[in-house]
C-alpha positions in Angstrom: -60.2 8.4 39.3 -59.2 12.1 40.7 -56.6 10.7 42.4 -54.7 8.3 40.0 -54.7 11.8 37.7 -53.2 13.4 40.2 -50.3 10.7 40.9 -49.9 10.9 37.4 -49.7 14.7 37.1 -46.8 14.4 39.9 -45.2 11.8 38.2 -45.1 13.9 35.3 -43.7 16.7 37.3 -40.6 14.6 38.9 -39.9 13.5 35.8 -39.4 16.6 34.1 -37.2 17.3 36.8 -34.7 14.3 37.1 -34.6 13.7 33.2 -32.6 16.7 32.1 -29.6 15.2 34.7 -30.3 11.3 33.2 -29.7 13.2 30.2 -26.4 14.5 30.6 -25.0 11.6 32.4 -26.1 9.8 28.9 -24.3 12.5 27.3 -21.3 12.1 29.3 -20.9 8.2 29.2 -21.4 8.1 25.3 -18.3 10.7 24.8 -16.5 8.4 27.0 -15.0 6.7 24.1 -14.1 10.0 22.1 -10.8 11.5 22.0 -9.7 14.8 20.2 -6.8 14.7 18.8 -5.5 18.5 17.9 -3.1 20.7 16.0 -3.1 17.4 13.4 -2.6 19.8 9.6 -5.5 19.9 7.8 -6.0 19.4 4.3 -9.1 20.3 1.5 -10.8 16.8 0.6 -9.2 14.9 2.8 -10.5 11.4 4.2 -10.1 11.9 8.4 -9.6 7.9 8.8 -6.8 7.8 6.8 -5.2 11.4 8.2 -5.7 9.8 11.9 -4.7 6.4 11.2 -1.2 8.1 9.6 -0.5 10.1 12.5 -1.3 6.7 14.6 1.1 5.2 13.3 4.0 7.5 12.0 4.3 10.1 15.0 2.6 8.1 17.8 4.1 4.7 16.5 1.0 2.9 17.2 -0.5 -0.2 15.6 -2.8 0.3 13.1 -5.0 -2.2 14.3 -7.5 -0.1 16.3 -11.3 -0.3 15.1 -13.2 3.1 15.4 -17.1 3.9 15.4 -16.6 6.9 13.7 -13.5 9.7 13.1 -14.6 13.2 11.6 -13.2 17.1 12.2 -15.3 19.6 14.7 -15.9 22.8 14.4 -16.2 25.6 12.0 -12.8 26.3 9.4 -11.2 28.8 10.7 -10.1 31.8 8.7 -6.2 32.4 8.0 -5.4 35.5 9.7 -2.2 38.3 8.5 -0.9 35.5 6.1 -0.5 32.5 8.9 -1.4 29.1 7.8 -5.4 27.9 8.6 -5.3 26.6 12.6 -6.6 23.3 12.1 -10.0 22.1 13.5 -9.5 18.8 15.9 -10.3 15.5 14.8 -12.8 13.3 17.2 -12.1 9.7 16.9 -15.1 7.3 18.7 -13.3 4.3 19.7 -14.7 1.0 19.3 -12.9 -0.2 22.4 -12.3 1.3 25.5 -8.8 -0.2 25.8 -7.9 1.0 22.4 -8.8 4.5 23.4 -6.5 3.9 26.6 -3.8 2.7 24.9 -3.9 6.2 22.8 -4.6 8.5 25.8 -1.4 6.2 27.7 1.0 6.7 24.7 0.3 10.6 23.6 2.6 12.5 26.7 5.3 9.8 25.8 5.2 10.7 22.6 4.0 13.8 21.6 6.2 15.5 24.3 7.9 18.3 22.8 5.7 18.1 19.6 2.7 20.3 18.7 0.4 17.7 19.0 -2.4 16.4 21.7 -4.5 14.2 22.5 -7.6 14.8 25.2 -11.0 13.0 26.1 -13.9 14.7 24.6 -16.6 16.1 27.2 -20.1 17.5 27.3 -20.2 21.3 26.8 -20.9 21.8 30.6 -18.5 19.6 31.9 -15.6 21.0 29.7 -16.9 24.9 31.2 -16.5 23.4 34.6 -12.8 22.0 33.7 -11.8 25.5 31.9 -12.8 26.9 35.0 -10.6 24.9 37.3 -7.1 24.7 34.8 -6.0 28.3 36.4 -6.2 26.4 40.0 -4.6 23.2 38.6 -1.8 25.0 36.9 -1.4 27.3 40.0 -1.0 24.3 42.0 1.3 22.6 39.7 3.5 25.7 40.1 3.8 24.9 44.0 5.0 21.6 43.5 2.1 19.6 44.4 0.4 16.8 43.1 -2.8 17.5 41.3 -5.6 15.6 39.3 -8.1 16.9 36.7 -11.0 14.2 36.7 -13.8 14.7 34.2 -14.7 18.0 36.4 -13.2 17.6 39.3 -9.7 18.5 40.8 -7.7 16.6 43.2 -5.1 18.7 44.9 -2.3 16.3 47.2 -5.3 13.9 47.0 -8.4 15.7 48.5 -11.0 17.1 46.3 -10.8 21.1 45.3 -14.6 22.5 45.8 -14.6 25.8 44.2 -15.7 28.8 46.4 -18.7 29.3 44.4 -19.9 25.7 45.2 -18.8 26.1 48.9 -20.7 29.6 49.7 -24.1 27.5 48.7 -26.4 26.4 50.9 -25.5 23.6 53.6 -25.9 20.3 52.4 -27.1 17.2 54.6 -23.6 17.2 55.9 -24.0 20.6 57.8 -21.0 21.7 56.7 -21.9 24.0 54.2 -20.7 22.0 50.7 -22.3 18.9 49.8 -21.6 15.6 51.5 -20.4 12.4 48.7 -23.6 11.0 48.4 -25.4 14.3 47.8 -22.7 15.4 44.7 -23.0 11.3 43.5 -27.6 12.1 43.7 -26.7 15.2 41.5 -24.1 13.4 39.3 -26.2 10.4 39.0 -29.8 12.1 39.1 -31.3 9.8 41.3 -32.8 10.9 44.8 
C-alpha cells in the first residue's frame, strides 16, 4: 500500500512537470488557424464579419466564400494622440479551414504590397517574445542579401537554423556540443521525454 502511494505521489510529480509544455503546444496548435489582419480602420458598432469579409473581397480580391469559427478585434482601444486618427486594434479571424487560411496568408504580399495593410499568423504570447526577439537578426540578415526564414520561433539563415547566443551559452546537451541536439529541442517542443 506504501508503495502504490508513493508511485502515485511521483506520478503526480512528473505530471506537474510535463503538463505546463502539453499545454502550450495545445495553445500553439489551436492558434494555428488564426490570422491577424492589421491597420484594417475601425469603426464604433461595427460588425467585424462583415468589416473582414469587405476587405476579403474588395482590397485582397478574394472570394467571399471562406467559412470562419469566429472573427473579433484584440486588444484594448487605443487613445487618439495630438489630433491623429485612433490606430486601429487588429482583427483575429479563426478559420474553419486550414486551406482557406493559406489561401489568405498566400495572397496578402501580392496584394497588400505597397498598402498599409497585413496579414500574420497569430501566436502564443511566448512564442511571439521569442520571434520579437529574433526580427533584428532576420532583418540584419536580409540586409546582407541572404536568404532567411522566420518559422513559428525559429530562424533559418541560407538554410541552417539560427540558435541565439543565449540558448547556445547553456549547458551541453546530449549532443556534447554545447546547444541542444534535434531530438532534445523536438522533447522540449513536444513535452515528451
Amino acid at each position: 500500500m506504501d508503495q502504490t502511494y508513493t508511485f502515485r505521489v511521483l506520478n503526480l510529480n512528473l505530471n506537474n512537470v510535463i503538463w505546463p509544455k502539453n499545454v502550450k503546444v495545445i495553445m500553439s496548435k489551436n492558434v494555428q488557424k488564426d490570422v491577424a489582419g492589421r491597420c484594417i480602420p475601425e469603426e464604433e458598432e461595427e460588425d467585424c464579419d462583415v468589416v473582414l469579409i469587405d476587405f476579403l473581397t474588395d482590397t485582397m480580391k478574394i472570394r467571399t466564400d471562406i467559412s470562419f469559427e469566429r472573427i473579433h478585434r484584440v486588444g484594448r482601444k487605443h487613445a487618439p494622440r495630438d489630433g491623429q486618427r485612433q490606430r486601429p486594434r487588429p482583427i483575429v479571424a479563426k478559420f474553419s479551414f486550414f486551406k482557406d487560411r493559406e489561401l489568405v496568408r498566400s495572397q496578402a504580399p501580392r496584394t497588400l504590397k505597397g498598402s498599409n495593410y497585413w496579414v500574420q499568423e497569430q501566436f502564443p504570447v511566448e512564442i511571439e517574445q521569442r520571434r520579437k526577439a529574433l526580427y533584428p537578426i532576420m532583418k540584419e540578415e536580409r540586409r546582407k542579401k541572404n536568404k532567411v526564414k522566420l518559422v513559428r520561433d525559429r530562424l533559418f539563415i541560407n538554410g541552417s537554423e539560427y540558435i541565439p547566443p543565449a540558448q547556445r551559452a547553456g549547458p551541453t546537451g546530449a549532443s556534447g556540443r554545447g546547444t541542444p541536439s534535434q531530438q532534445e529541442r523536438k522533447r522540449a517542443r513536444t513535452g515528451s521525454r
